[in-house]
C-alpha positions in Angstrom: 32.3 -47.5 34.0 31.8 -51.3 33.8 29.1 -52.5 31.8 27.3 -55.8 33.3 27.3 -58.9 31.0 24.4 -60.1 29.3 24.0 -63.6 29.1 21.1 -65.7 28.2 19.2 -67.7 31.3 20.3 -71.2 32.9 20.0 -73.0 35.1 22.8 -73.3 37.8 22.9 -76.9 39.6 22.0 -76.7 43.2 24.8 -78.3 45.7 23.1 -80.2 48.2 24.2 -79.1 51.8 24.3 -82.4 53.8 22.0 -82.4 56.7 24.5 -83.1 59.3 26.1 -79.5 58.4 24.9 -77.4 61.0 24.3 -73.7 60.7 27.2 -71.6 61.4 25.0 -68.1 61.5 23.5 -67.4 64.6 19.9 -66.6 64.8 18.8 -62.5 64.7 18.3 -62.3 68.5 15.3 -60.7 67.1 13.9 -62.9 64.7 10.7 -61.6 62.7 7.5 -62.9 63.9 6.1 -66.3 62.7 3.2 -64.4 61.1 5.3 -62.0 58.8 3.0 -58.8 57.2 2.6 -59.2 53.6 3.9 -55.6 53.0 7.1 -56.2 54.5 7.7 -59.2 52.5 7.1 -57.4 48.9 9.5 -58.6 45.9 12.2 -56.8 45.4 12.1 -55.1 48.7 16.2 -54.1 49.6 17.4 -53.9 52.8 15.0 -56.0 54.6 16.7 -56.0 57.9 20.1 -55.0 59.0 22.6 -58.6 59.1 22.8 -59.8 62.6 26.6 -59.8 64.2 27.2 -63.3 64.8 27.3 -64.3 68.6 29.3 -67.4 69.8 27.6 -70.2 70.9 27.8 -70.4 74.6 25.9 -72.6 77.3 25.2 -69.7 78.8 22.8 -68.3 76.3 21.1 -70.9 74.8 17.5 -68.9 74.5 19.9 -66.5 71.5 20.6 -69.8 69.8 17.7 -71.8 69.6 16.3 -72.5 65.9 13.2 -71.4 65.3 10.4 -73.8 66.2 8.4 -75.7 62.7 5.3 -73.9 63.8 6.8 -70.8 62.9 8.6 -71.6 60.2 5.6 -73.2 58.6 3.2 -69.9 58.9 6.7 -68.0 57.6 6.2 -70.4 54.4 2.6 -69.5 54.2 3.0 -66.1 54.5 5.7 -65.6 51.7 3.3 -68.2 49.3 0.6 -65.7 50.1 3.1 -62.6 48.3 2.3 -64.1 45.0 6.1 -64.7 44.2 6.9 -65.7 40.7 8.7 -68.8 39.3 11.6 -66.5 38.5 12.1 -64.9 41.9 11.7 -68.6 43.7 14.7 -69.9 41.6 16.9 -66.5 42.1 16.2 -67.2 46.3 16.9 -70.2 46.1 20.1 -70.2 43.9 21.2 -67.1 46.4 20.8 -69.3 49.1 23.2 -72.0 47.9 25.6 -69.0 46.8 25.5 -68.0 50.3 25.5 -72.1 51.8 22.4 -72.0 53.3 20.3 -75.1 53.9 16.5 -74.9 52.2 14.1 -77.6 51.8 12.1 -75.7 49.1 12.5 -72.5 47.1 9.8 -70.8 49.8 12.4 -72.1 53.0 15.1 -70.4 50.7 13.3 -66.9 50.3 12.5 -67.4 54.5 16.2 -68.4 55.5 17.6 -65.5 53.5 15.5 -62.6 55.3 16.3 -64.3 58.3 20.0 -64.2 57.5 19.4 -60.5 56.5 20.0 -60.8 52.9 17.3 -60.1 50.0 16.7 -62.6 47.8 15.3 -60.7 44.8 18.5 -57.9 44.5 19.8 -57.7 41.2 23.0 -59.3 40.9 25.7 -59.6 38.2 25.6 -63.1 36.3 29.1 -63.5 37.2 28.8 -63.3 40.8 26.3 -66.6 40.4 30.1 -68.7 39.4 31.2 -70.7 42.9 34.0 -69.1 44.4 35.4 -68.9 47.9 33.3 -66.9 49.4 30.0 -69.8 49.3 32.5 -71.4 51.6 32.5 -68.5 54.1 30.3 -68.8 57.1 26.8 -66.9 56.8 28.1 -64.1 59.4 31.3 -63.3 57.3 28.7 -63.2 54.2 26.7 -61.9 55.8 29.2 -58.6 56.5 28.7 -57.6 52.7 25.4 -57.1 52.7 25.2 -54.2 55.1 22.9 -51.5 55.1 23.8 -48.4 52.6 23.1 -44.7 53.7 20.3 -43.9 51.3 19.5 -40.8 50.1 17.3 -38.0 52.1 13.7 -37.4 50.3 13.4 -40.6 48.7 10.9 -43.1 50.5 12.4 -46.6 50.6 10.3 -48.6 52.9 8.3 -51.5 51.4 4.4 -50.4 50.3 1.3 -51.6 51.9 -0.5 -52.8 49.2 -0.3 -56.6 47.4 -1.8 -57.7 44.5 -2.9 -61.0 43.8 -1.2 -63.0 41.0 -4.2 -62.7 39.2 -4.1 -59.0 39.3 -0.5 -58.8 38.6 -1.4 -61.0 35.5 -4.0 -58.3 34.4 -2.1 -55.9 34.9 0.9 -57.1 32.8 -1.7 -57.5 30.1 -2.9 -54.4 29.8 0.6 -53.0 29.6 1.1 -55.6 26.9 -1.8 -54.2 25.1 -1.4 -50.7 25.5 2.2 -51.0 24.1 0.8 -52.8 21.2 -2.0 -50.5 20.7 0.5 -47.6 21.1 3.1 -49.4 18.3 -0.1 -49.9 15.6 -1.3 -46.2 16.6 2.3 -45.0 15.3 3.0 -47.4 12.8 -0.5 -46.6 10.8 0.8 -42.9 11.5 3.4 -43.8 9.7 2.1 -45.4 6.9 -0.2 -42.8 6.3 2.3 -40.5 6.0 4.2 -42.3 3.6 0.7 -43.0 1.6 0.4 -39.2 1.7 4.0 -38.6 0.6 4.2 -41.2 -2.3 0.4 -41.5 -2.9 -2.1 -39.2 -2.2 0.3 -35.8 -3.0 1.6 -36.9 -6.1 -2.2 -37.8 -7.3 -3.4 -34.6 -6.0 -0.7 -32.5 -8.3 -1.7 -34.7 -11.2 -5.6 -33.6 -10.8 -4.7 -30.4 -10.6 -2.7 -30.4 -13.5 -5.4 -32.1 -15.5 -8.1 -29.9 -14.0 -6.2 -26.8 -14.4 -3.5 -26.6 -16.0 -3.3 -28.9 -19.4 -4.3 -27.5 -22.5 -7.1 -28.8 -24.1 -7.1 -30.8 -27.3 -9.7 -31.3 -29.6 -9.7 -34.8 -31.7 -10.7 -35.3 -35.3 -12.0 -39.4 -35.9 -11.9 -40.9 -39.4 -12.0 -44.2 -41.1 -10.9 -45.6 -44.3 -10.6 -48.5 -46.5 -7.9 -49.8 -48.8 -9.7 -51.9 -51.7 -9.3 -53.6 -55.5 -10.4 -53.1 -57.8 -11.5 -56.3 -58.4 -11.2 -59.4 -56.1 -7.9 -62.3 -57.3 -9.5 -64.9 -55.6 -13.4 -64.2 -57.0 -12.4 -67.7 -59.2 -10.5 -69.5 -57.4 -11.4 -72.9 -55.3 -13.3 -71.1 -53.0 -15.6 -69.2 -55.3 -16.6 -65.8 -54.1 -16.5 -66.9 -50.2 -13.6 -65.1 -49.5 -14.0 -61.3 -48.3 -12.3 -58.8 -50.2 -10.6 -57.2 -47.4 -8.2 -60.4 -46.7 -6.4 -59.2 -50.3 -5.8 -56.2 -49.1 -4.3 -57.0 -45.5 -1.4 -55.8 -46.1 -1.6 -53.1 -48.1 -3.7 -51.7 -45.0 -0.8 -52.3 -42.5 2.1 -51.1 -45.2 -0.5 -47.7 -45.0 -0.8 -47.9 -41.3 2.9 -48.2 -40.8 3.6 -45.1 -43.4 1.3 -42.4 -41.2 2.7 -43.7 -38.1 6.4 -42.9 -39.4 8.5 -40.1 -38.9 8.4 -39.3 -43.1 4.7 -38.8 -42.9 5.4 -36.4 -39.9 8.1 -34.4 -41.4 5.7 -34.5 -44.9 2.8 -32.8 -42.3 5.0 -30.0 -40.9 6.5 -29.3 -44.2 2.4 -29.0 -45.9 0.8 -28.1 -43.0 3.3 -26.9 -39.6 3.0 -29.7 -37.4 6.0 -28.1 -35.0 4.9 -24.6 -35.2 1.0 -25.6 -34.0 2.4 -27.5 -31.1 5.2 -24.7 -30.3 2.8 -22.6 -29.6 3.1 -20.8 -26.0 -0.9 -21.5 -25.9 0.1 -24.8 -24.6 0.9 -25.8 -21.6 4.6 -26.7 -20.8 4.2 -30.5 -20.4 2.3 -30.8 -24.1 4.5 -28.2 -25.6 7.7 -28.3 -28.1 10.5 -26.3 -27.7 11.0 -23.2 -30.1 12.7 -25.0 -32.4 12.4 -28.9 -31.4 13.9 -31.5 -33.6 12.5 -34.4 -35.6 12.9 -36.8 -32.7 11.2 -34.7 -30.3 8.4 -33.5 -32.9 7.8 -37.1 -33.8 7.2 -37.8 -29.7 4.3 -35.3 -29.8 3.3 -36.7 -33.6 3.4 -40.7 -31.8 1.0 -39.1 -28.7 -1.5 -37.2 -30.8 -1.7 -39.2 -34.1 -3.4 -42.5 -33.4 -3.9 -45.0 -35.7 -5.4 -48.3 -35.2 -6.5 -51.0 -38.1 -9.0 -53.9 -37.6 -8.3 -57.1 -39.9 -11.7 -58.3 -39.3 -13.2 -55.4 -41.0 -10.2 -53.7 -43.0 -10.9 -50.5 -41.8 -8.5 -48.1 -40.8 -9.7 -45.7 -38.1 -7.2 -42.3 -37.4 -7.7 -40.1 -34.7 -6.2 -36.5 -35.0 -5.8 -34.3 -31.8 -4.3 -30.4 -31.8 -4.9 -27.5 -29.6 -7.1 -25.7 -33.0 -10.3 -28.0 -34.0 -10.1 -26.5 -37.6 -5.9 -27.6 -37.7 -6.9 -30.9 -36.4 -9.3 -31.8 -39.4 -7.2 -29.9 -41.3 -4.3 -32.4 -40.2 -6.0 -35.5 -41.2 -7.1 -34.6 -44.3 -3.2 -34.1 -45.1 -2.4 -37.7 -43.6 -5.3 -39.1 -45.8 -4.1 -38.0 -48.7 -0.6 -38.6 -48.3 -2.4 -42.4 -47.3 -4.1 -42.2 -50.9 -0.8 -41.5 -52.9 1.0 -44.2 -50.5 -1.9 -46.7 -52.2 -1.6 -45.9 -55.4 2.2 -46.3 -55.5 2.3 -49.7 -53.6 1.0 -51.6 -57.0 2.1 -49.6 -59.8 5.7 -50.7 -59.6 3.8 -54.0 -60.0 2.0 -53.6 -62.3 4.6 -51.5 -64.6 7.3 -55.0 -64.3 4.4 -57.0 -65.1 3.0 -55.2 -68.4 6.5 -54.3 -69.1 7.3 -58.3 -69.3 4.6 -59.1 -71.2 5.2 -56.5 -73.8 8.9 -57.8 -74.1 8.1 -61.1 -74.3 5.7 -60.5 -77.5 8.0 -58.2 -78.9 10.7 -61.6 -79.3 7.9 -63.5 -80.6 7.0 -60.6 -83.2 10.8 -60.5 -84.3 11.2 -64.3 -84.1 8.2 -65.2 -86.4 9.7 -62.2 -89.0 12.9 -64.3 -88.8 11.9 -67.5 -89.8 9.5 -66.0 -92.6 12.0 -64.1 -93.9 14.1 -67.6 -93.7 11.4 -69.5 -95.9 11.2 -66.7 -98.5 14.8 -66.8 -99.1 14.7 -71.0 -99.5 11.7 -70.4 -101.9 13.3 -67.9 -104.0 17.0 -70.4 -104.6 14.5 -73.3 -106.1 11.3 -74.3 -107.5 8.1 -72.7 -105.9 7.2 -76.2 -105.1 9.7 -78.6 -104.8 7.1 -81.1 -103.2 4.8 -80.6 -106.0 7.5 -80.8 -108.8 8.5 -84.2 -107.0 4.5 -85.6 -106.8 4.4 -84.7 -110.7 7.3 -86.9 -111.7 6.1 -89.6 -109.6 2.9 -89.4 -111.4 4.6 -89.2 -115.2 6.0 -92.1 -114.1 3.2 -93.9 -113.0 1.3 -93.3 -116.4 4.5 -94.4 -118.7 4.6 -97.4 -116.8 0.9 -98.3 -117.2 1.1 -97.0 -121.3 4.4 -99.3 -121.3 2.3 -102.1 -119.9 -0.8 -102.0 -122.4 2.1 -102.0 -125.0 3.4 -105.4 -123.9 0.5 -106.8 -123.3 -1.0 -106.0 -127.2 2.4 -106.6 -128.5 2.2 -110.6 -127.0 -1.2 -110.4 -128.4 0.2 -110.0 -132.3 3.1 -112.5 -131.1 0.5 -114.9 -130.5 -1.0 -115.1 -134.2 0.3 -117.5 -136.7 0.2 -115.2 -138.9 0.8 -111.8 -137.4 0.7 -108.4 -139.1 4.0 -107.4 -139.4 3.7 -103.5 -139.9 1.4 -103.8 -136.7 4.1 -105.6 -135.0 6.8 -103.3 -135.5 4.5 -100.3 -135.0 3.7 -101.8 -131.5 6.9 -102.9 -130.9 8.0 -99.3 -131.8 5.9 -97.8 -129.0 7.4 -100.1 -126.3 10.7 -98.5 -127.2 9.5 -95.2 -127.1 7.4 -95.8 -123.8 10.6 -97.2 -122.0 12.6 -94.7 -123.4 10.4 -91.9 -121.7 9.9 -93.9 -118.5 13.7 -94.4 -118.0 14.0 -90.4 -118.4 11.6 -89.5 -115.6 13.1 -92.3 -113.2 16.6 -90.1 -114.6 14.7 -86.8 -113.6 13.2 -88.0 -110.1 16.7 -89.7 -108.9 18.6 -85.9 -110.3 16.0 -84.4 -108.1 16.1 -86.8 -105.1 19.9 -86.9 -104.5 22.7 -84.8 -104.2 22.9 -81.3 -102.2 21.0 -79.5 -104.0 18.2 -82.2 -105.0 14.1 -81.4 -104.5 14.4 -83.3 -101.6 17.4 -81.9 -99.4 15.3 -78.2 -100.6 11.8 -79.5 -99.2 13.2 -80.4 -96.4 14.7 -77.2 -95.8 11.4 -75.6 -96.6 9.3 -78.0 -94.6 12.1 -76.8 -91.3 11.5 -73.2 -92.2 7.5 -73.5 -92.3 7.9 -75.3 -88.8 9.7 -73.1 -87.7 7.2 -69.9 -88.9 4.6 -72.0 -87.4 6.3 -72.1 -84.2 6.6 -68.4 -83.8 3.1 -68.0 -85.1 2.1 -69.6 -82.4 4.6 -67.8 -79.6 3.1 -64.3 -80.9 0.2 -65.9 -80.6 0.6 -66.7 -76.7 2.7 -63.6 -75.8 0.0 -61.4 -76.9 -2.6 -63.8 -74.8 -0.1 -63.2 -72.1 -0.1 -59.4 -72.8 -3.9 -59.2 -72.3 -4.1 -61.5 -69.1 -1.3 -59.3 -67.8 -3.3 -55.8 -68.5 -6.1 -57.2 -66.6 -4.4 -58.3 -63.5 -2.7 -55.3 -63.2 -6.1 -53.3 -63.8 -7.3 -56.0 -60.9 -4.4 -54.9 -58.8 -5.0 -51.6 -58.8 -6.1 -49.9 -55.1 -8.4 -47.3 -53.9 -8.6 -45.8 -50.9 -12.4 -45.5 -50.0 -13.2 -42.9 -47.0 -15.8 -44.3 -44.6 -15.7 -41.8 -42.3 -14.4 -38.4 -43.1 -13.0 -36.3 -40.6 -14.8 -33.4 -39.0 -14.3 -30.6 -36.9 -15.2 -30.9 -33.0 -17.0 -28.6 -30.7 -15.9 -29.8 -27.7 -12.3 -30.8 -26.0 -12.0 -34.2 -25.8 -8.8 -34.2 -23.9 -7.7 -34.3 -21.1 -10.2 -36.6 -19.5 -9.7 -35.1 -16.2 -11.3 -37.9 -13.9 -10.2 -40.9 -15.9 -6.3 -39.3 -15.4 -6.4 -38.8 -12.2 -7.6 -42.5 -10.8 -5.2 -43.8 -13.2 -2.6 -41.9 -11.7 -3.6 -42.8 -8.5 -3.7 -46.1 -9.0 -0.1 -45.7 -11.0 1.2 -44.4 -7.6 -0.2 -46.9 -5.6 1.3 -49.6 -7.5 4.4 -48.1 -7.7 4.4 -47.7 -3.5 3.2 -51.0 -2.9 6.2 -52.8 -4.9 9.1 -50.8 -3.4 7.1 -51.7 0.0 7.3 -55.4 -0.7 10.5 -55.1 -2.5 11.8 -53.5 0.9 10.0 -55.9 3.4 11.2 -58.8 1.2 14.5 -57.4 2.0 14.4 -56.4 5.6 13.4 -60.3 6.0 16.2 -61.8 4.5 18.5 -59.1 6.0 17.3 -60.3 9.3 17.4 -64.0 9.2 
């Protein structure tokens, strides 16, 4: 079996015939009449006539070999335009008729010299037989040999029909075939796409509702709210006066509680006080909602995450908890557990807080206490190795001295009083002069007495000194006790202003009704889940097919 080529469409270069060639095929010596039927000159027609034998030219004959006369060749033209031949079949005539070396003015002359010579100009031909080769040498009555008639099969009508179309018609016609074959491809292709929308669409939506219709369990839900507050507000005198809201303090003590009931400790804590696996392993429920008989903490805390919401608004500071279980009495009984366990989780956030903060303070006047007791105990024991009052004992002598020096100066002056006379007394004279002896005499032992107790290591002076450090010095921690147990007071009242409560706004109560599954809401999300699902793997796989093909 040999399989034809395929080639794309050219254009083959017609060899002009020169005019002086003369025809080497003789003429049919019964040539078709000038005014040729349309019907025997339909397109594609085979075996139009049987190929004439060619006859030598003699002078004997010359009615067998005379060329047909331009009248009748013209009407032959006219008739074959009238056919309605297409562009296509004018170029196959005439590229046949320079295969076979026949002379045509036009491509209608080509399509009338070729049924003339016998041959059809419209039979399908391999595109290799279009390549010159020897035989478009031959004469046209040797070429003319190949193209004899076949013995055609009995029952099969092969002559030519009656009937022509106009090119109009055939245009019309070629059309509607054109739109019938694309009406037929959208008919199947939206056949097809529905089927694939019912496949990946509108059965997997339909099993949904009916699960959420008729199947899932329903849940009852248990809404609460709390708050997390102080006791009183840090920044109520600060800059901004009272201005700010007293929920900003407690921001994150909110989350830190939000973030504890949404853990896997508070679950585990539930099931332990209250069976959170055993409620929800329950054969009740349907298979999709349901734990295992004995599921584990990761697969308990799945179910905890889908049924225990918990959602917290920082404009408000509220914290709202929604409970759902298959029981509506187990689901308020649930959140009351998860409250509670919220209320212990407050109280414990500040306390270690508090406890380092009193527990600082209290150190820190305890040193103070023990510091001050030092330094008394310090001036006691300097007080008890010398005078009471070494500064007083020194301030006496200095005023001893003072008066024996003023005494000593009276005594001088009355004794240059006497001096003065002529004539002086002397008893008086020696008596005064007596009491300047005695007065120095006294006056030099206090200046002995105040240098004895003004040098050396163990004078008045190095002592007061020592006493005055030692007073300083029980000043000092006077004054530290003094501040640690200011400190100590500030300290108890910051950490009474630290202290949290957790204030229920809403508290949780038992429903009446189910409040899941929401059976309508489920199933157009689902559908619509689906659809965009199918409509990305459909442009994911268009996307492809493209680039595939380019």
């Amino acid at each position: 079996m040999t399989t034809k080529p395929k080639a794309k469409k050219f254009r083959v270069r017609r060899s002009e015939t020169p005019p002086s060639q003369p025809a080497e095929a003789a003429p049919q010596p019964t040539a078709q009449p000038a005014a040729q039927p349309a019907a025997q000159a339909k397109p594609r027609a085979v075996n139009m006539a049987a190929p004439a034998q060619p006859t030598p030219p003699t002078d004997a004959a010359p009615a067998n070999t005379a060329q047909p006369t331009p009248q009748g060749a013209e009407a032959a033209i006219d008739a074959i335009k009238r056919e309605g031949l297409t562009g296509r079949q004018l170029r196959m005539a005439r590229r046949m008729a320079q295969k076979q070396g026949l002379a045509a003015t036009s491509d209608y002359d080509a399509v009338r010299v070729l049924r003339e010579a016998g041959i059809d100009p419209f039979q399908r031909t391999n595109m290799l037989d279009l390549m010159p080769s020897d035989k478009a040498n031959k004469k046209p009555a040797e070429a003319g040999k190949v193209q004899l008639p076949q013995t055609m099969p009995m029952g099969k009508s092969t002559l030519p029909s009656t009937e022509t179309m106009s090119p109009a018609e055939m245009r019309a016609l070629e059309i509607g075939e054109i739109q019938k074959d694309i009406a037929r491809r959208r008919r199947r292709r939206l056949l097809l796409l529905l089927a694939r929308l019912s496949a990946f669409v509108f059965l997997p939506t339909a099993f949904a509702g009916w699960y959420f219709y008729s199947v899932a369990t329903p849940m009852y839900s248990t809404k609460s709210a709390f708050l997390v507050q102080q006791a009183d507000s840090a920044g109520a005198g600060g800059a901004l006066g009272g201005l700010l809201p007293a929920q900003l303090n407690s921001n994150q003590d909110a989350i830190a509680v939000q973030d504890y009931l949404t853990s896997k400790d508070a679950m585990i804590r539930l099931d332990r006080d209250a069976g959170f696996k055993d409620h929800f392993s329950d054969p009740t429920i349907d298979p999709i909602q349901r734990l295992t008989a004995d599921p584990s903490n990761e697969q308990a805390y799945k179910v905890y995450k889908k049924f225990v919401k918990i959602g917290y608004d920082p404009t408000e500071g509220s914290i709202r908890m929604e409970v759902s279980a298959a029981d509506p009495e187990v689901a308020t009984e649930f959140s009351k557990a998860l409250i509670s366990y919220a209320e212990q989780r407050v109280d414990d956030l500040s306390q270690r807080k508090r406890e380092d903060q009193l527990r600082d303070a209290r150190k820190s006047l305890e040193t103070a206490k023990q510091e001050r007791r030092d330094a008394q105990a310090e001036l006691v024991r300097l007080q008890e190795n010398t005078v009471l009052d070494p500064e007083g004992v020194i301030a006496s002598l200095r005023q001893q001295i003072t008066n024996l020096e003023i005494q000593l100066q009276e005594k001088q002056l009355q004794l240059a009083a006497l001096e003065d006379n002529a004539r002086p007394n002397k008893a008086r004279v020696e008596g005064v002069r007596g009491d300047v002896r005695r007065l120095e005499a006294a006056l030099a032992q206090q200046r002995a007495r105040m240098t004895e107790a003004t040098a050396g290591e163990q004078s008045l002076a190095a002592k007061t000194s020592q006493i005055q450090i030692a007073q300083a010095d029980l000043a000092t921690a006077d004054l530290q006790m003094q501040t640690s147990l200011q400190t100590l007071k500030q300290t108890e009242l910051e950490a009474n202003r630290q202290v949290r409560y957790l204030t229920t706004s809403v508290d949780p109560v038992s429903a009446q009704d189910p409040s899941y599954p929401r059976s309508f809401e489920n199933t157009i999300l689902a559908f619509l889940i689906f659809s965009g699902i199918y409509l990305m793997i459909s442009l994911t796989a268009s996307i492809l097919r493209e680039q595939v093909s380019s």
